[in-house]
C-alpha positions as CSV (number, residue, x, y, z in Angstrom):
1,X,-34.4,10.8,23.7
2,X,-31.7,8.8,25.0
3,X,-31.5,5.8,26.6
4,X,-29.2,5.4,29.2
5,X,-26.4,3.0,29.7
6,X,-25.4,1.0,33.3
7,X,-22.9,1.3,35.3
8,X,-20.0,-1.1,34.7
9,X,-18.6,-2.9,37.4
10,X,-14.7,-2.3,38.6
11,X,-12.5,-4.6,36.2
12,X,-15.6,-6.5,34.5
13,X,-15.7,-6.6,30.6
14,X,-18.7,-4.9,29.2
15,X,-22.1,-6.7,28.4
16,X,-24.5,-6.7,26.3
17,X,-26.8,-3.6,28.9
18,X,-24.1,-1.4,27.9
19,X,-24.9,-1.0,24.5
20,X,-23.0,-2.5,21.1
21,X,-19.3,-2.8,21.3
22,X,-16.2,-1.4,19.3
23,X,-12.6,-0.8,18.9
24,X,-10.8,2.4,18.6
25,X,-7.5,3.7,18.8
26,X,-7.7,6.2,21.7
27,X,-9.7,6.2,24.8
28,X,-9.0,9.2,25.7
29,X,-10.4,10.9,22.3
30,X,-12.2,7.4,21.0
31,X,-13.5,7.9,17.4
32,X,-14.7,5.3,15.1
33,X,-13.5,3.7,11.6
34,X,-16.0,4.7,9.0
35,X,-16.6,0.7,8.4
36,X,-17.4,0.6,12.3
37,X,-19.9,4.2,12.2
38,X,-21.8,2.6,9.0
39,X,-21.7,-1.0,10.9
40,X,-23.6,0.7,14.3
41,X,-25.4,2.9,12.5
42,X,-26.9,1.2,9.4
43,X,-27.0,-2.5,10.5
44,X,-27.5,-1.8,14.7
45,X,-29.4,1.1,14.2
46,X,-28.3,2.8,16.8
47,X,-29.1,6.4,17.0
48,X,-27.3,9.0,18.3
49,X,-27.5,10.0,22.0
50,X,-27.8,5.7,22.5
51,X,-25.2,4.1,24.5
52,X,-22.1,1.7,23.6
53,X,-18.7,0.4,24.6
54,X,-15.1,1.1,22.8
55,X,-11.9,-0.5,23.9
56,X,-8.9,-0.5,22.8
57,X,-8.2,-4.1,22.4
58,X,-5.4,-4.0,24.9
59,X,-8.2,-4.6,28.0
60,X,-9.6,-1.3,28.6
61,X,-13.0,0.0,27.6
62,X,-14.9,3.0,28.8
63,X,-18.7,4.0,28.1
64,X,-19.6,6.3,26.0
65,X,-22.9,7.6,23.6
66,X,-23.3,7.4,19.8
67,X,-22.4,10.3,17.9
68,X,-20.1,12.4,16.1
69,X,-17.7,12.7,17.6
70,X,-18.4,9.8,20.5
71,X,-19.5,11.1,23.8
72,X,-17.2,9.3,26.7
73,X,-19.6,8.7,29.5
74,X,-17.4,7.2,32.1
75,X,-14.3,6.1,33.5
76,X,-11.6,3.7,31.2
77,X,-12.2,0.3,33.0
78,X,-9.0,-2.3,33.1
79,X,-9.6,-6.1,32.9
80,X,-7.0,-7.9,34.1
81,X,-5.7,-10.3,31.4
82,X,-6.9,-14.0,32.1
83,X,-4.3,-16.6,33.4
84,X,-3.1,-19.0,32.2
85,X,-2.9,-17.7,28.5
86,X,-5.0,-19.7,26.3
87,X,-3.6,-20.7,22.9
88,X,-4.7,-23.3,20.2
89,X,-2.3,-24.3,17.0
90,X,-4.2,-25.8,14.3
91,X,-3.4,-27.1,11.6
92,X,-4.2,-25.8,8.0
93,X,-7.6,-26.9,6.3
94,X,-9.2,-26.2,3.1
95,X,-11.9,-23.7,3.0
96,X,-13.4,-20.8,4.8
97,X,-12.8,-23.2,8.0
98,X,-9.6,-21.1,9.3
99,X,-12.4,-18.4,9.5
100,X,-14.9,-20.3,11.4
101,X,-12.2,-21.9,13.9
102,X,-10.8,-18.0,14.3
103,X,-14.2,-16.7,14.7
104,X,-15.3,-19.3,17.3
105,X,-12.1,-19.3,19.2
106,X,-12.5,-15.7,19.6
107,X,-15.6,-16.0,20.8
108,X,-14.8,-18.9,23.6
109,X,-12.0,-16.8,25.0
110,X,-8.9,-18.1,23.3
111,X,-6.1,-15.8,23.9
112,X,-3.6,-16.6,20.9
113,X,-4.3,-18.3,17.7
114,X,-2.3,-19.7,15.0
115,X,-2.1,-22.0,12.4
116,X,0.9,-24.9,11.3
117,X,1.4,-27.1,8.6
118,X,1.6,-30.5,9.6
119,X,2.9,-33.7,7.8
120,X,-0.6,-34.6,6.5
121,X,-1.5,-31.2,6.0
122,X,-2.9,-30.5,2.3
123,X,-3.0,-26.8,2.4
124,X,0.3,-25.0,2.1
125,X,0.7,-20.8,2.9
126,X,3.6,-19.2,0.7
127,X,4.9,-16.3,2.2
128,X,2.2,-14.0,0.3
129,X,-0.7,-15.8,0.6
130,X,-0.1,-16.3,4.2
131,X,-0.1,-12.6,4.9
132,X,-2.9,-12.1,3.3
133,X,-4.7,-15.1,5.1
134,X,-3.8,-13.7,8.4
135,X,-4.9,-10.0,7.5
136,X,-8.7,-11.5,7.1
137,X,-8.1,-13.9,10.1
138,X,-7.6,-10.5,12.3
139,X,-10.4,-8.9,10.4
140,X,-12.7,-11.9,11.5
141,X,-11.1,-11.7,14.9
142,X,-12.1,-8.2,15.3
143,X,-15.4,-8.5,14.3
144,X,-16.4,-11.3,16.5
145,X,-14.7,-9.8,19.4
146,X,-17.0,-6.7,18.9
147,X,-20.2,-9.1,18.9
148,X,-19.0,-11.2,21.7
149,X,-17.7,-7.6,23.7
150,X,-14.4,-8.3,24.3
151,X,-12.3,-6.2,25.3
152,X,-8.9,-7.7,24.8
153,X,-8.5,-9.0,21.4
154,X,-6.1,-12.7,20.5
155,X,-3.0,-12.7,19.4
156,X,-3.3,-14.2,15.7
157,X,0.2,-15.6,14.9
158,X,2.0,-16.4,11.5
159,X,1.7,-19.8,10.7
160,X,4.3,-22.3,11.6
161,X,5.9,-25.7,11.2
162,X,4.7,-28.2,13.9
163,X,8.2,-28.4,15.3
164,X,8.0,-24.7,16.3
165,X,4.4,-25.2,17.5
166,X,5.5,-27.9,19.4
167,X,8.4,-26.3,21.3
168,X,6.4,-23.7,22.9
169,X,5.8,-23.7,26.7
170,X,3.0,-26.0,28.0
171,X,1.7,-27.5,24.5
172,X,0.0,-30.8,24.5
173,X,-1.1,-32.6,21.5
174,X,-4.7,-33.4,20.9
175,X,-5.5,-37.2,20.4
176,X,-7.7,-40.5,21.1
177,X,-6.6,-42.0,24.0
178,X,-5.0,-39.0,26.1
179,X,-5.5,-37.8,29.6
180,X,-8.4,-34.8,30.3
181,X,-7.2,-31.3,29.0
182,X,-5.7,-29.1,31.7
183,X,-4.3,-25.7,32.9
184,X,-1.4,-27.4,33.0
185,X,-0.9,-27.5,29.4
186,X,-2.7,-24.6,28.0
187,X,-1.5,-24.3,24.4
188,X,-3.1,-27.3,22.5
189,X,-1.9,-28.6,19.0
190,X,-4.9,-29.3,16.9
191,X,-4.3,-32.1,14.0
192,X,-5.1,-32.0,10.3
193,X,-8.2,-34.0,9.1
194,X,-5.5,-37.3,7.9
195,X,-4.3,-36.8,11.7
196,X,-1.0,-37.1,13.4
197,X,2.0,-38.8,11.0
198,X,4.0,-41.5,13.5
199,X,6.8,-39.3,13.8
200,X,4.7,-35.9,15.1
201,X,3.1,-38.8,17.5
202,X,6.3,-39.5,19.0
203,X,7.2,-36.4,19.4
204,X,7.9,-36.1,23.4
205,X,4.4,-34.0,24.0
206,X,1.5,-34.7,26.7
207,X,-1.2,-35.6,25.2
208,X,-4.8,-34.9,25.8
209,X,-8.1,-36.2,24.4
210,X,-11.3,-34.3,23.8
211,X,-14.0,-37.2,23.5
212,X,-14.4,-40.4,22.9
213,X,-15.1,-39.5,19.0
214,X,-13.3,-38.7,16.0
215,X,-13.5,-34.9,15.5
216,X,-13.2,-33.1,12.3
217,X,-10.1,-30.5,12.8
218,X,-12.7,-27.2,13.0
219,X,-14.7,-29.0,16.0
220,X,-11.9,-30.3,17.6
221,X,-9.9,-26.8,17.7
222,X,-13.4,-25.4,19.0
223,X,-13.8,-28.0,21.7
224,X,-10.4,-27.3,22.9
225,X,-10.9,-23.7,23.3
226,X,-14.2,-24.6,24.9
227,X,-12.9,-26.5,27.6
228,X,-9.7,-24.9,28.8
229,X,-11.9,-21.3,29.1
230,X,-14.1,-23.4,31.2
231,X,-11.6,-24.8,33.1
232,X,-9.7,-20.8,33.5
233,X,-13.2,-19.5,33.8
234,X,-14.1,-21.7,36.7
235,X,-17.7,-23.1,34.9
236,X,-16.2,-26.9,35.3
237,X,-14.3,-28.4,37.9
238,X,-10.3,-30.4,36.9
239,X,-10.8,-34.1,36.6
240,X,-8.6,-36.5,38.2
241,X,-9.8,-39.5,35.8
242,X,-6.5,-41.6,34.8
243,X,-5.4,-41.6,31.1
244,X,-7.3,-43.8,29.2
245,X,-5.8,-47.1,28.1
């Protein structure tokens, strides 16, 4: 028997009453990877005739029932891309922590993500390692946009120096003793774990603190992402506390 899905709401992003969530290439025909079919099927369990979601990244999904081939069921929805676009630049860490950041980020919203080598920073990309390194961060992407149902995956970027990061439209750098995050400036440069060298501190940035606590460069990328999608997503209100002294 199968079980039915719900009807979506004009422009919302799917949830979790819909069914599980994947990406395809084409709407219009929408047919899944193999790694995708085994993924639903095997570790889901989700049987044919049940319902699901596929998008294609971009912000459109459409309803449709497990099978071969896939069974559209409804209309392709559109969700308007959120505004202001949310970015974070952090800096390169040791470990699978690039993973975890990417995976949480996604999660929270974040629009476009990439790393930068800072002064401090120990780890260093060469040209083929980087390319693999962002090829897994998309793959991590990917997958936690299908378990958090988005429908509009993030930009991950090739890493850059922190002059480049720091030139782009609306950054701020993250630091003790700055103002409250906002809109205003919504890409954020998150430090490495030795912090900021003097000379990327005097660079002419806003900058904006996310506690009264030293954060560990994973957290603090995290808490960034966290609080300017609450701030787009209207869940908490702008402050208009001074900049701490």
């Amino acid at each position: 028997m199968t079980r039915p899905g719900r009807a979506a709401e004009p422009g919302a992003e799917p949830d979790s009453r819909l069914g599980p969530h994947a990406f395809v290439a084409d709407l219009e025909q929408p047919a899944l990877d193999d790694g995708d079919r085994h993924h639903l099927a095997r570790v889901l369990r989700t049987r044919p005739g049940d319902p699901l979601t596929v998008s294609d990244g971009a912000g459109r999904w459409r309803p449709c029932r497990f099978g071969e081939p896939l069974e559209p069921t409804g209309p392709v929805v559109t969700v308007a891309a959120p505004e202001p676009s949310v970015a974070i630049a952090f800096a390169l860490v040791k470990g699978e922590r690039p993973e975890w950041v990417t995976q949480k980020l996604t999660e929270l919203g974040a629009d476009v993500l990439f790393p930068f080598s800072a002064e401090r920073s120990v780890v260093r990309w060469d040209a083929d390692r980087a390319a693999a390194n962002l090829e897994r961060l998309r793959r991590v992407a990917r997958e936690a946009a299908m378990q958090c149902r988005r429908c509009r995956l993030p930009e991950l970027r090739a890493p850059v120096d922190f002059p480049a990061a720091a030139s782009l439209p609306g950054a701020a750098l993250a630091d003790r003793g700055g103002g409250p995050p906002t809109l205003g400036h919504p890409t954020v440069l998150i430090g490495p774990e030795g912090g900021w060298s003097p000379a990327e501190r005097a660079v002419d940035l806003p900058v904006i603190s996310l506690g009264p606590h030293g954060l560990r460069a994973g957290t603090a990328a995290v808490t960034a992402g966290a609080i300017l999608g609450a701030l787009r997503s209207g869940i908490v209100a702008p402050t208009d506390r001074p900049r701490a002294r």
